[in-house]
Structures are given as structure tokens and as C-alpha cells.
LONUVO-975694 format. One record per atom (N, C-alpha, C): residue in three letters; x, y, z. Coordinates in steps of 0.2 Angstrom, whole numbers, plus 5000, padded with zeros to 4 digits. Layout:
<rs>
ALAXYZ ...
</rs>
This chain:
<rs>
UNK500449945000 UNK500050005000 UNK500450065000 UNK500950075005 UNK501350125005 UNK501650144999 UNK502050084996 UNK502350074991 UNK501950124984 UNK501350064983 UNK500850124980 UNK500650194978 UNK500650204986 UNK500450274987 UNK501550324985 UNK501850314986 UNK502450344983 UNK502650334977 UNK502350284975 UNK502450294966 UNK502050324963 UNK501350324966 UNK500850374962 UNK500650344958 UNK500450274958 UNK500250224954 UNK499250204955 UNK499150164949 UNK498650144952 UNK498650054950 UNK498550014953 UNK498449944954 UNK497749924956 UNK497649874953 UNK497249834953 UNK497649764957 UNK497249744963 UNK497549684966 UNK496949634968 UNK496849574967 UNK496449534965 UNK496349474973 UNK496149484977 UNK496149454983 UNK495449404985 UNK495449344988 UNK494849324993 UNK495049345000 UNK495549375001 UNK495649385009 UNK495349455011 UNK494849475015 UNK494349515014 UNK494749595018 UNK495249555025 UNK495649605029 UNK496149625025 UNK496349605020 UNK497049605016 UNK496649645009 UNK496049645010 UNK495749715004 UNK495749775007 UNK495349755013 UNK495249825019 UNK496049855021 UNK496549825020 UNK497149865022 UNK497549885015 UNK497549845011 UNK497849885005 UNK497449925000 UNK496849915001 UNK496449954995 UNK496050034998 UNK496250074992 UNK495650144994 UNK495250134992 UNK494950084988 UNK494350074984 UNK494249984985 UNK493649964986 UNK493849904987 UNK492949894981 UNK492949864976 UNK492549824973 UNK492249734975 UNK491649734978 UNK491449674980 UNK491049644973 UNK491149574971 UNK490849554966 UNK490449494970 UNK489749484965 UNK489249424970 UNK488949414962 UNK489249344961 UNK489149304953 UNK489249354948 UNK490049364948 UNK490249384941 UNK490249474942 UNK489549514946 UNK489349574944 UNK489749594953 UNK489749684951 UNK490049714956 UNK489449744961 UNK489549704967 UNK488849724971 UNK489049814974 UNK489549804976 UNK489849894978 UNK490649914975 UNK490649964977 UNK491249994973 UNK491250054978 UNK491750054983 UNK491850104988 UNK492450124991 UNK492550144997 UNK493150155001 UNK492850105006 UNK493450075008 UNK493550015013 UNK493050015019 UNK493150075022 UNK492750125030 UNK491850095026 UNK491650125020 UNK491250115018 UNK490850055016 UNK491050015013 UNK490949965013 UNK490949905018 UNK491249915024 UNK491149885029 UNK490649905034 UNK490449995035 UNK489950005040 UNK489250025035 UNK489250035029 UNK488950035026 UNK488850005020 UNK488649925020 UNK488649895016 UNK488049895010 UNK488149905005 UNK487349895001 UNK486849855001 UNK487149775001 UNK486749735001 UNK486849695007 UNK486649635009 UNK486649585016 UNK487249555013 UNK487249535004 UNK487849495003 UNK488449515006 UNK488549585004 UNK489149635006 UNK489449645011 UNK488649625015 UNK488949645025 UNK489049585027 UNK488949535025 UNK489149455026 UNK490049435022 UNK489949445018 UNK490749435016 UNK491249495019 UNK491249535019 UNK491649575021 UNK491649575028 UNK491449525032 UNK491249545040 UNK490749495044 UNK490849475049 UNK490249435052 UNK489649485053 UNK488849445052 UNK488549515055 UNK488049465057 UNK487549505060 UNK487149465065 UNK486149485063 UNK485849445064 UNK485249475063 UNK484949475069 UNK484749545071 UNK484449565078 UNK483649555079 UNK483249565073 UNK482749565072 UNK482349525066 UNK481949505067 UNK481349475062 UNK480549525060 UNK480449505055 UNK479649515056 UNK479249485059 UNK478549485057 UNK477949435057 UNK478049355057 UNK478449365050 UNK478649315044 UNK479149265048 UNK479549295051 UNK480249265054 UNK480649285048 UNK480649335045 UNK481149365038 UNK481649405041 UNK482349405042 UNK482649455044 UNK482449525044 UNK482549565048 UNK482349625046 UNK482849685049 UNK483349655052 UNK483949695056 UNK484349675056 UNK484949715055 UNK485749675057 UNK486149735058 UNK486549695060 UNK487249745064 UNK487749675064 UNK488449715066 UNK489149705066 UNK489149665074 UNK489749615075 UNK489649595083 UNK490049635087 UNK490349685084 UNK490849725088 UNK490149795090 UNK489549775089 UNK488949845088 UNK488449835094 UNK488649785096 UNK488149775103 UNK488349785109 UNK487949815113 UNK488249815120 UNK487849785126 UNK488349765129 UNK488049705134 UNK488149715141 UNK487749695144 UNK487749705152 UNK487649625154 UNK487749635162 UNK487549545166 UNK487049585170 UNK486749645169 UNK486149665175 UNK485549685170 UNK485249715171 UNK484449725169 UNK484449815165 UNK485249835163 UNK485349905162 UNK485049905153 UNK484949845150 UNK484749845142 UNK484049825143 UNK483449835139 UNK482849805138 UNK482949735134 UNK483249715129 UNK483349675126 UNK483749605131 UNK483449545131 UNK483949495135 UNK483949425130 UNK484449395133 UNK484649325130 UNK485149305135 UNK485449235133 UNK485749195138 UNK486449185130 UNK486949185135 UNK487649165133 UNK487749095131 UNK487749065126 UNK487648995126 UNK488448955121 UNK488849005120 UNK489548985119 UNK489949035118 UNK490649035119 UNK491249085118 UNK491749055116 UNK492249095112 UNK492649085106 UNK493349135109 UNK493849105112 UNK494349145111 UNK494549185106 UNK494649235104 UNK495249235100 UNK495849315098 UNK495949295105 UNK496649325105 UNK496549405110 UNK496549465107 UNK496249515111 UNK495649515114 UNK495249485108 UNK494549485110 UNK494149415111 UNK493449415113 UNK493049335112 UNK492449365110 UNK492449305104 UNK491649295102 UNK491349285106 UNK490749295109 UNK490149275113 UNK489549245109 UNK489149195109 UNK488449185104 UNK487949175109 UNK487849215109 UNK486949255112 UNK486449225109 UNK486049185113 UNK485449145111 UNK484949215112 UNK484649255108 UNK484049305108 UNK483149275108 UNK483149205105 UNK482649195103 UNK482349185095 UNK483049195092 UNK483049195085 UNK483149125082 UNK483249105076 UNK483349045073 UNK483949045074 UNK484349075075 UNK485149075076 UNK485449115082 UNK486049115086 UNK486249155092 UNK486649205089 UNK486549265089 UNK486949335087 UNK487749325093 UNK488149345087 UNK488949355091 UNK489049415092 UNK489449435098 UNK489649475102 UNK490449475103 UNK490649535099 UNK491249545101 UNK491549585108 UNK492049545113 UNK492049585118 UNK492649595121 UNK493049605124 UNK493749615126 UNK493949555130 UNK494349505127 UNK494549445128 UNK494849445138 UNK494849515139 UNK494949495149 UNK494349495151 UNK493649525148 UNK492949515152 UNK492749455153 UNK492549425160 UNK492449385161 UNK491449345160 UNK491649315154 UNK490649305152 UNK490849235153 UNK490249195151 UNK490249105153 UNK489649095150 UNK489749035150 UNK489048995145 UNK488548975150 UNK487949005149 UNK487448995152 UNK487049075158 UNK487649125157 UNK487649165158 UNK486949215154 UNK486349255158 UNK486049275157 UNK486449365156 UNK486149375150 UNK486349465149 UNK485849515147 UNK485949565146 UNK485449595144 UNK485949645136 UNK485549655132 UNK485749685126 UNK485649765123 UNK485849785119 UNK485749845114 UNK486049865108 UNK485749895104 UNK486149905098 UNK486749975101 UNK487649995100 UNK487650045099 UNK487050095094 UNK487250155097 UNK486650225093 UNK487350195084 UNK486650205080 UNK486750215073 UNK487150155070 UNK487150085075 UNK487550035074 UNK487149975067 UNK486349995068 UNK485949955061 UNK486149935055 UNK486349905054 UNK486549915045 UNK485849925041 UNK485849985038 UNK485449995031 UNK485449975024 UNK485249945022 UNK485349895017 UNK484849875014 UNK484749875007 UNK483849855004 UNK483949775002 UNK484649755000 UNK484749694998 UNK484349634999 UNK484149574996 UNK483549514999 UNK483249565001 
</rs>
């Protein structure tokens, strides 16, 4: 990248490593069968994905909500939720597994959805399985996105 940036060049570099796009690219292009779903700056394309496919490849993400139907209707990033072990969030679920990995740990929250939303959290917090929490979205943490 640097390299790039002192030549005053412009390259095309071809990757399935999604972190190794977001570091080297000012523009990163996601393709979903052959066509280019977005075409953006890195920042953008990860907090502001176009479609569901975009916010899934680029990034874990979570469905916070359904409708009527049981049709997704919400999602957010696992690093966008904030969590207590007391009654400070309206939303609750139970801890039902946790994943090392390294500074931080995955948490999966059983919500009551067909699947348990992940939780990223600072890998010295002390959370455990079976553990009862209460939930939130950070403010403005939603993904908007019409995609499916």
C-alpha cells in the first residue's frame, strides 16, 4: 500500500482475503456471481454495506430482528452490541457459547431467533455459558441495506 501510494500508481489487486482488501485497497469492489455488488472505500463498505451479501462477506454480522414472517429484518456487526449481566438493556438472552480469539472473544447469544447473534468483547471480560445478559444496539450501529 505504501509502496503504491509513493509511486503514484494505480493497481488493481485481486484477493479472497477480505482483511488484506480492507488494508491495502482505497477502493475495494465486492463481486456476487460475476457482477460488482459495491464499489467503495474500505470504511464504507464495511459500515455501510449495500446489500446483506456485502455485509456477510466482508464481515460477520448478525440478525437482531425478524418480522411477522420470521424474515430477517435487522442486522448489525458483533463488535455493535452492547452488553450487560444486569437488567441495564431492555433486550435479554442467555450466553450459550464463547470463542477465544486472542484480544478479544466471540460470545453467541441465544435471543430467541433461529440462530444466536455474536458478540464481540474484550477477551479479559469475564462472560460463561449459560450466563443470562441483557442487550442493545450501539446508537446508529443498524445496517441499512435493501438487499434480499
Amino acid at each position: 500500500g505504501a509502496l503504491l501510494k509513493k509511486l503514484a500508481i494505480t493497481a488493481v489487486y485481486v484477493t479472497h482475503d477480505q482483511q488484506e482488501a480492507m488494508a491495502l485497497g482505497d477502493r475495494i469492489a465486492v463481486m456476487e456471481q460475476g457482477r460488482i455488488a459495491q464499489i467503495d472505500t474500505p470504511q464504507a463498505i464495511y459500515q455501510r454495506p449495500a446489500t446483506r451479501f456485502v455485509a456477510d462477506f466482508v464481515g460477520a454480522i448478525n440478525c437482531v430482528e425478524t418480522d411477522a414472517r420470521g424474515e430477517p429484518r435487522q442486522f448489525c456487526r458483533p463488535e455493535d452490541i452492547l452488553l450487560a449481566d444486569d437488567s441495564r438493556y431492555a433486550r435479554h438472552g442467555y450466553i450459550v457459547g464463547n470463542t477465544f480469539l486472542g484480544a478479544v472473544q466471540r460470545l453467541q447469544i441465544d435471543i430467541g431467533l433461529a440462530a444466536p447473534i455474536q458478540v464481540e468483547r474484550h477477551a479479559r471480560e469475564a462472560w460463561h455459558a449459560g450466563q443470562r445478559v441483557t442487550w442493545t444496539l450501539a446508537p446508529r450501529a443498524a445496517l441499512d441495506f435493501t438487499g434480499y
